[in-house]
C-alpha positions, 0 to 999 in steps of 0.5 A, spaced: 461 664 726 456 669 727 451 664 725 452 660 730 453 665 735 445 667 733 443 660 733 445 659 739 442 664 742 436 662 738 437 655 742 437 658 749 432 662 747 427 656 745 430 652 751 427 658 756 420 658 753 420 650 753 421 650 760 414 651 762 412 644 758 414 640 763 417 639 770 422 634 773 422 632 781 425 627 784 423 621 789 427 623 797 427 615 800 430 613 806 431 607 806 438 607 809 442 607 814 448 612 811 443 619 809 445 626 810 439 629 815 433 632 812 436 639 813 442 638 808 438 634 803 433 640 802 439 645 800 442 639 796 435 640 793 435 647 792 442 648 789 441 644 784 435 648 782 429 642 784 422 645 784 419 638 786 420 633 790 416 627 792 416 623 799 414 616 801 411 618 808 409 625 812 416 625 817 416 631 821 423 632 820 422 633 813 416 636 812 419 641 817 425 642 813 422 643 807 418 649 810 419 655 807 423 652 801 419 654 795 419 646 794 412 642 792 412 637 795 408 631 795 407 627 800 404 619 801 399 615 805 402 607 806 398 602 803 398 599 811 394 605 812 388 605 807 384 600 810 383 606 816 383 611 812 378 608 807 373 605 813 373 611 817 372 618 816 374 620 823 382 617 820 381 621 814 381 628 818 386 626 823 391 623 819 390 629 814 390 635 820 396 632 823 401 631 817 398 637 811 394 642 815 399 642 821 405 644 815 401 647 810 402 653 807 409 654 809 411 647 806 408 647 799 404 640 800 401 640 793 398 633 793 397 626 796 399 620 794 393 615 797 398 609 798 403 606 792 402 602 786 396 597 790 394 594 785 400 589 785 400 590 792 401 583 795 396 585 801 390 586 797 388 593 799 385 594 792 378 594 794 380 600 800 383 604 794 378 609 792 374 610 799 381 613 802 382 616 797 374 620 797 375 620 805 381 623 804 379 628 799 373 630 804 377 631 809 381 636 805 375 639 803 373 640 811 381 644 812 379 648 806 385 645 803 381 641 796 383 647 791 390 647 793 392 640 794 390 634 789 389 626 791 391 621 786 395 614 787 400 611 783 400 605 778 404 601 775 404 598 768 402 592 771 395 594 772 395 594 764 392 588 761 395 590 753 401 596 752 403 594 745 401 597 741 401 603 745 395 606 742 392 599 743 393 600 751 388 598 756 387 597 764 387 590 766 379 587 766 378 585 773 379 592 776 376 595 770 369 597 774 370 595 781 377 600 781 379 604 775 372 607 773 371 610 780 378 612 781 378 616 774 371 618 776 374 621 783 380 625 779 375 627 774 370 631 779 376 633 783 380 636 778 386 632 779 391 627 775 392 619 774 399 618 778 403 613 773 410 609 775 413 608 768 421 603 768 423 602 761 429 599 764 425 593 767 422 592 758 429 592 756 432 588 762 426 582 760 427 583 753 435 586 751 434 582 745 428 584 742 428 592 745 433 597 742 438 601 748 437 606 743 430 606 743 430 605 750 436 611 752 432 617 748 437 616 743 438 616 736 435 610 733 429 610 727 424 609 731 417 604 732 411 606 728 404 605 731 401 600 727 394 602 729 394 609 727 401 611 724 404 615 729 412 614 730 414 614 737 422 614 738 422 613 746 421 606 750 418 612 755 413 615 751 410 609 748 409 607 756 407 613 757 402 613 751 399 606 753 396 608 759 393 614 755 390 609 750 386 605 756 383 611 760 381 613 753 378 607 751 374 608 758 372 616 755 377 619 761 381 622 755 380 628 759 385 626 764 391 628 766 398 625 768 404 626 772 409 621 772 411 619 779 417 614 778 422 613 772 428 611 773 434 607 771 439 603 776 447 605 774 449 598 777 446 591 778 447 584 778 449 580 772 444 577 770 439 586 770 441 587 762 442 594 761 445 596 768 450 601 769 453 608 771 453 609 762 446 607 761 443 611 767 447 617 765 444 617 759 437 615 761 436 620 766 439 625 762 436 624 756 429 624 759 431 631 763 432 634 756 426 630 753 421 633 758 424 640 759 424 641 751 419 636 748 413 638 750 408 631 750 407 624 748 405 622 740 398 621 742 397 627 747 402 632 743 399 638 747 400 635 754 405 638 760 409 633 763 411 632 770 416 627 772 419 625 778 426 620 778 428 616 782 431 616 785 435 622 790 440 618 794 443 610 793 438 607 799 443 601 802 438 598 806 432 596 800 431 589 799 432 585 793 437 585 787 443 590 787 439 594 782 435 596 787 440 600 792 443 603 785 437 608 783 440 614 786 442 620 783 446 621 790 452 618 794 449 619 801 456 624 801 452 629 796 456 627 791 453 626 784 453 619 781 454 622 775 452 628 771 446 630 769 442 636 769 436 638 771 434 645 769 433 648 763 440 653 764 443 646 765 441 643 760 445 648 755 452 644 757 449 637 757 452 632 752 449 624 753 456 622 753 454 615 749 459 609 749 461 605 743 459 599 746 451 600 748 449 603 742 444 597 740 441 598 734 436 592 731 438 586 736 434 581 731 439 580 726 444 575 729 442 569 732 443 568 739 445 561 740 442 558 733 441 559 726 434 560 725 432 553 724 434 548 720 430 547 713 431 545 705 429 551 701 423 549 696 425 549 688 424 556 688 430 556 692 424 561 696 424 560 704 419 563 709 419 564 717 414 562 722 412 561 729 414 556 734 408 554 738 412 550 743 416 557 745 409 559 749 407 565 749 412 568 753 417 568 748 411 569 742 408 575 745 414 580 745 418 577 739 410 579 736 411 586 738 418 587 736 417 584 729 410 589 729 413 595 732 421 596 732 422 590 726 418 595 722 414 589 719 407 590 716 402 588 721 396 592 718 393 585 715 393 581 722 390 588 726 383 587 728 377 586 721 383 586 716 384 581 711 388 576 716 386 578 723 382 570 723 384 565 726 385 571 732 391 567 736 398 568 738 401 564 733 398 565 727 399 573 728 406 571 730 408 567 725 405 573 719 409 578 723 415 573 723 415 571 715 414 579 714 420 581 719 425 576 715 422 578 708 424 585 709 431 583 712 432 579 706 432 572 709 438 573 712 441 568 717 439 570 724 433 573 722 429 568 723 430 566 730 427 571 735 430 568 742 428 561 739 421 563 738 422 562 730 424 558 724 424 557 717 421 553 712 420 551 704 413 553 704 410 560 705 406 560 709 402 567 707 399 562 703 395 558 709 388 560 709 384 556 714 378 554 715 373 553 720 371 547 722 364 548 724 360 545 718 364 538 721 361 540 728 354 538 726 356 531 725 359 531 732 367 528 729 371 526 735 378 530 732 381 523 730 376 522 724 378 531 723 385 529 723 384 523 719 381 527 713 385 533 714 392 528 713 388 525 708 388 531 704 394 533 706 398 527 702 395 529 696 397 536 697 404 536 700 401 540 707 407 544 711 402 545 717 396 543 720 394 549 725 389 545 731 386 552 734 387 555 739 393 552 740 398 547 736 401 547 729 402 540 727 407 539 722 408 532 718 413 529 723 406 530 728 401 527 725 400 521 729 399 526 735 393 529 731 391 523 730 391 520 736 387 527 738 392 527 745 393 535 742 386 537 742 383 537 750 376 533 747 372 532 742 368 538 738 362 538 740 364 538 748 368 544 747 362 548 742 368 552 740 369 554 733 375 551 731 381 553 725 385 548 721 390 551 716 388 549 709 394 545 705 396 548 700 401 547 695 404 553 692 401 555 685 406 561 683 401 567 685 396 562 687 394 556 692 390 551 693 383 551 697 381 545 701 374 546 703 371 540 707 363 540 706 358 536 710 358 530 705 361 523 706 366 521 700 368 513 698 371 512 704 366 513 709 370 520 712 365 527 713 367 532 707 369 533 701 375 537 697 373 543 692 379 547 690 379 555 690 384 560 687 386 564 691 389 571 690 395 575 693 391 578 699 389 572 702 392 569 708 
């Protein structure tokens, strides 16, 4: 019993020094009719130990409130104002008189949010983004007030054009050099941060059969490894959070720091908002407090402090929208708490995610949703294999891709960028290697194979499909129905399980009079000047496979090409 004690001591004392890794603040909406007056939620505030909050506007009486609290505050100029605020610098200075200076420093103002996620903003004020945020700053500078207080802009992960793998994070290219290079150029030269909304309830509730509660909760679970760089990240959060260090770092921001603005998980919803409950955001919620306070950083930036704003303080009965919508709070409006979590560090020594029996999750994959996988017949061997379904569109492909590679655990290294399988560079292809490796590793069980439609099983390996590039055949200016006819013709002699017609379509034997007709294929190859991909019809030869190769030579029969047949090894695709 001493060594616990002694440990627990150790425990408490390790929580303490942790405290100043990270921050936790809430978001204060008001969009109700039924919330307590601002006086009362700046008491609530402080008894229970919140040192941030953010605001979505510059109420007088909030502001006033909070004067004098102790509480920084952040606070936000609406997206309807930008247009002003980036057009006129006279705008910028009143606006920054009358609703910061006018409170500053009795309420600790200690930055300002220039407008909220514009960049989904339907209103398009994208291109009014960064000239507010600099007229802003100026008027800041003019009230003596730009060492105290930062100016920054929530984002969403929406402006991300790819977030998975994180390491392969990056801002979506349209905004690239018009937005994102002047803004983090802006919070460079103002020693300021990159504002971030980040809802792994919104992953998980799009995909709940491919992402893993635990993953999502911060609960146990064996984690998702990076296939770039081989970092192990147990969260949905630090794997977003990461994503969107990823793209400022491959912009050369890496010197940028962020402050997570809005996280959240909804305690009810609609049937159809996977993951939605009183349980799920206790534990989210929870489990992210503890993370913050007592983790330190994110994989990628180990060392970096963490502040996080959840939302959202109160249930807001008048916010449009899905029931989830009015159900973020972490308050009733009558004060009381929807469940409980702490927020402090002292706190946190008697939390406990009490976890349900039933929302643990696991692996999601390994019994089929509505189907089995596929119908098949196993080759001689009694060996099968698992393959992308072109007509699941991409929808479907692309996060069944990312869970086989991320939290399926399949080897996706070859089909990284210059590894030995990358080519053909298309989504089915790298599905279908990530698929086959998914279920191989499950030791082809039933289910396994089946990914939400977007897989099935076939008698032909398809590790031993190698492709070719038809560009030889594009001097000869073929239309695709005399490269379809060679390549069926072929495929006859070598008992051909596919036929890939890049960019976009496998064609299987039972298609074959779609790629003959050409109705597949958009055109002829010399209207497109694209370089285009067949799969090689292969037969299996133990260790080895068959080659088709076709060379600019016309054969007996009149057809562009001929067949030499090449041993390939084990490396191939």
């Amino acid at each position: 019993m001493e060594r616990l004690s002694l440990s627990f001591v150790f425990l408490v004392l390790s929580l303490i020094s942790l405290a100043d890794c990270g921050s936790i603040g809430v978001n204060y909406g008001r969009i109700a009719n039924n919330l307590p007056p601002a006086t009362k939620v700046v008491q609530l505030l402080k008894s229970q130990g919140i040192e941030r909050v953010k605001v979505y506007d510059t109420d007088p009486a909030v502001l006033k409130s909070l004067s004098g609290s102790g509480i920084k505050v952040t606070v936000d100029l609406p997206n309807e104002l930008l247009l002003s605020a980036a057009k006129r610098q006279s705008f910028a200075y009143t606006w920054v008189q009358k609703n910061v200076a006018a409170y500053y420093p009795s309420t600790q103002i200690e930055a300002i949010a220039v407008g909220n996620e514009v960049f989904a903003d339907p209103n398009n004020t994208t291109r009014f983004l960064v000239p507010a945020m600099k007229n802003i700053h100026e008027a800041l500078v003019k009230y003596k007030l730009d060492s105290a207080i930062k100016v920054s802009s929530p984002i969403a992960l929406s402006a991300l054009q790819n977030s998975y793998p994180a390491s392969s994070g990056s801002f979506r290219p349209e905004f690239i050099e018009p937005v994102f290079k002047p803004l983090l150029d802006f919070l460079r030269k103002t020693g300021s941060y990159l504002m971030v909304n980040a809802y792994p309830f919104f992953a998980y509730g799009s995909l709940p059969n491919l992402i893993s509660l635990d993953y999502a909760l911060f609960r146990e679970n064996p984690g998702v490894v990076d296939s770039n760089n081989g970092l192990r990240y147990l969260s949905l959060f630090d794997a977003q959070i990461d994503a969107v260090f990823a793209a400022m770092s491959a912009l050369k921001y890496d010197d940028i720091k962020m402050v997570v603005t809005e996280t959240g998980w909804p305690s009810k919803g609609d049937p159809n908002e996977a993951g939605a409950s009183l349980e799920n955001a206790a534990a989210y919620n929870g489990n992210l407090v503890r993370r913050v306070l007592t983790g330190g950083g994110t994989p990628l930036r180990p060392h970096a402090d963490l502040t996080v704003y959840l939302f959202a303080l109160f249930n807001e009965n008048n916010k449009p929208g899905p029931t989830s919508e009015r159900n973020y709070g972490l308050f009733y409006p009558n004060e009381k708490k929807v469940y409980e979590i702490p927020f402090t560090v002292q706190g946190l020594k008697n939390y406990r995610d009490k976890q349900s029996p039933v929302t643990g999750s696991g692996e999601r994959l390994t019994t089929p949703v509505g189907g089995g996988g596929g119908n098949y017949s196993a080759s001689a061997s009694g060996q099968t294999w698992c393959v992308a379904n072109g007509e699941a569109g991409k929808a479907k492909l692309q996060p069944a891709l990312d869970y086989a590679c991320g939290e399926g655990g399949a080897d996706c290294h070859p089909i990284q960028p210059g590894s030995t399988c990358f080519d053909p560079n298309t989504l089915e292809a790298h599905a279908s290697y990530a698929f086959n490796s998914y279920y191989q590793k499950k030791g082809r069980l039933i289910g396994t194979c089946y990914f939400g439609g977007a897989g099935y099983v076939v008698s032909q390996p398809p590790s031993s499909y190698s492709y070719l590039s038809l560009s030889h055949v594009l001097h000869f200016h073929v239309s695709y129905a005399l490269v379809a006819h060679l390549v069926e013709y072929y495929c006859e002699l070598l008992a051909c399980a596919f036929v890939y017609w890049g960019p976009d379509s496998w064609c299987t034997p039972g298609q074959r009079r779609t790629a003959r007709d050409g109705r597949n294929f958009g055109g002829p190859f010399y209207d497109t000047g694209w370089t285009y991909w067949a799969s090689i019809c292969t037969i299996s030869l133990g260790s080895v496979s068959s080659l088709l190769v076709i060379e600019e030579e016309e054969d007996e029969d009149g057809v562009v090409g001929v067949v030499e047949e090449l041993n390939l090894d084990d490396d191939d695709c």
